[in-house]
N, C-alpha and C positions, 0 to 999 in steps of 0.2 A: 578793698574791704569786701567781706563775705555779703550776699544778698542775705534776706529772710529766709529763701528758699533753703539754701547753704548750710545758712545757721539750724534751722530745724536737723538738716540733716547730720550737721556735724554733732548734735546732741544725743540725735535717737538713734545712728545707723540707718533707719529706715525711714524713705517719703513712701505716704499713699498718695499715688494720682491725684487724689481729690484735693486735697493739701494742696499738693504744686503747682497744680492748674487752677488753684483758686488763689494764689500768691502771685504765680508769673504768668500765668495762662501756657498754652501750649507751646506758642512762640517762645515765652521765656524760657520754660525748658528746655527747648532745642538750641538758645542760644545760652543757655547755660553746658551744655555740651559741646557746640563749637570752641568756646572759650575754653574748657577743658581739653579738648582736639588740638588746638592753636601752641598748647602748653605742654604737648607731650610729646615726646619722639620714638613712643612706641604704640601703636592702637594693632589690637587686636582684637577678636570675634567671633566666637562660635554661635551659629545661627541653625534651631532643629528646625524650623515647622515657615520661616520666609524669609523674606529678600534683607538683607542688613540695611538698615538706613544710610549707610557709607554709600552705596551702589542702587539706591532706588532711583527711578526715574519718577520725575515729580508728577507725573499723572499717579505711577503706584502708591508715591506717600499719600499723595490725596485721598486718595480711597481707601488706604489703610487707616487716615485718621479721622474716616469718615465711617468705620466699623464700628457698632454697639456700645464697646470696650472702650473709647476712644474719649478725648477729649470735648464733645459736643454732649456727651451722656453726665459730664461733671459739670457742666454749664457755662462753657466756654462758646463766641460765636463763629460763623465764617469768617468774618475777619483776622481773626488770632490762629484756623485753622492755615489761612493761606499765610502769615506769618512764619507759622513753623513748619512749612512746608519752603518756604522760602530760606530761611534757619539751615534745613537739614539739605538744601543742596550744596548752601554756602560749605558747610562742613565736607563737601566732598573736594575741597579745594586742596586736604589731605593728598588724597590719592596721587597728586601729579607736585607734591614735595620730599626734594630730594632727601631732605635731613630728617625725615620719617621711615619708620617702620610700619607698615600697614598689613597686617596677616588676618585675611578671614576665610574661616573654616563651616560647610554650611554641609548638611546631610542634602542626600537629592531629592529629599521630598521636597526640601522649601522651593527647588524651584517649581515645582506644580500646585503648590497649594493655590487653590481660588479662594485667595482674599481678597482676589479683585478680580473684576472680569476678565474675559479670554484677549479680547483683543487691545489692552491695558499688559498684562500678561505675556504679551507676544513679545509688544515693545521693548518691556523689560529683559527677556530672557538677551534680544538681538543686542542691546545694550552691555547688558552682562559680561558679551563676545567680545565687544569692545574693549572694554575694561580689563578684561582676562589678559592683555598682550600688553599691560601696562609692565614697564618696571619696576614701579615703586610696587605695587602690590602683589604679595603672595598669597595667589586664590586657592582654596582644596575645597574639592567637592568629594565628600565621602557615599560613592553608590549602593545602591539597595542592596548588592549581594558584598560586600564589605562589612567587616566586622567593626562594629561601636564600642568603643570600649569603653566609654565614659557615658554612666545614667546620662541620653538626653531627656533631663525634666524642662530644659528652658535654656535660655540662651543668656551669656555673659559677656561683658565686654573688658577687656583688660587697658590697663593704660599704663603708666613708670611706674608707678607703687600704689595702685586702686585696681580695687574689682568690682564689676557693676552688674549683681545678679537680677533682673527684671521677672516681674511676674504680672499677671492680669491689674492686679491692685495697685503695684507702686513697686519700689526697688529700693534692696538693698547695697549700700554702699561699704565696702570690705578692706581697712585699710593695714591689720597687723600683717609683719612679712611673710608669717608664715600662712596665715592664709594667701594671700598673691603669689606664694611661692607655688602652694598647692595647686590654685587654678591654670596658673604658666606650665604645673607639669601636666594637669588633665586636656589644655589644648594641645598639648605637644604629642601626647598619646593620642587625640584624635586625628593631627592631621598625619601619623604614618599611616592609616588606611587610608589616608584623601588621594582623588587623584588631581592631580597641579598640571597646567601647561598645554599640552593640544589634548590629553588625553582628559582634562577637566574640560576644554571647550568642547571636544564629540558628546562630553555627559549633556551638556547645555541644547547640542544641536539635537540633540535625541528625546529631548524636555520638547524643544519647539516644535520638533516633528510630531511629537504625541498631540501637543497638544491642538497641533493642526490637522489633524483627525478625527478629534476629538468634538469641533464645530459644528 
């Protein structure tokens, strides 16, 4: 059976944050995501401006949902935050299953963005390295002097026949084919400027160098 959560959304298209965080709290979203993750054998991700929740290190999510924006501003407590902090690693249980499709496609800004401190930041990037030589996952990182061919206004996640366009407020859920057709061919056009494989880990190594100079 569909939760509350669910149901709102299968009504309106669209949850605001505040809505869902006040139905399931933060944790419940993120385990409303995993159970979605659990149920799909295709996840995919374009990510402009930070780390994809599939690949944070749970010091990053921390902090990330411990931003302004964030679930503790809709009046949720630490408890619910470590919740969905605990949620969102479970869901990386993705990455190292075989009968998944896992493609995330992220510009090279997101990895410098400080949305979290530097040495939070580090950890992540050296993590990132790791993940990159996984085989379930196909990483692209699209560099600064590479052509964008798709408005980044925000970041979507794709799933077997849903599209999940998120914004500051809350997120849209996008289920006719032809929209999920469209957003399948707008990643596909981002990831030919990505670069995939050692030449996406030197982008990575070159994020951590900067940003170790940076200190």
């Amino acid at each position: 059976m569909m939760g509350l959560r669910q149901r709102l959304i299968a009504r309106a298209g669209y949850a605001v944050w505040r809505d869902a965080y006040r139905v399931s709290g933060a944790g419940g979203v993120q385990e409303d995501i995993l159970a979605l993750e659990a149920r799909s054998t295709r996840i995919a991700e374009f990510q402009p401006a930070f780390m994809s929740g599939l690949l944070q290190t749970a010091d990053y999510a921390r902090e990330v949902l411990h931003l302004p924006c964030g679930p503790l501003t809709f009046g949720n407590d630490e408890t619910d935050v470590q919740r969905a902090v605990s949620a969102r690693m479970q869901r990386q249980q993705a990455l190292y299953d075989t009968t998944k499709h896992v493609q995330i496609v992220m510009l090279e800004g997101a990895l410098m963005s400080r949305v979290v401190p530097v040495p939070v930041l580090t950890a992540q990037l050296i993590r990132l390295i790791d993940l990159a030589g996984l085989p379930t996952l196909k990483l692209g990182i699209i560099p600064f002097n590479a052509d964008v061919r798709v408005w980044p206004l925000s970041g979507f996640r794709l799933y077997d026949d849903l599209v999940i366009v998120e914004s500051l407020l809350g997120e849209q859920q996008l289920s006719e084919p032809e929209d999920v057709s469209r957003y399948a061919s707008y990643l596909e056009l981002l990831q030919e400027t990505a670069s995939t494989g050692p030449d996406a880990v030197a982008i990575i190594r070159q994020a951590l160098a900067s940003i170790g100079d940076q200190k």
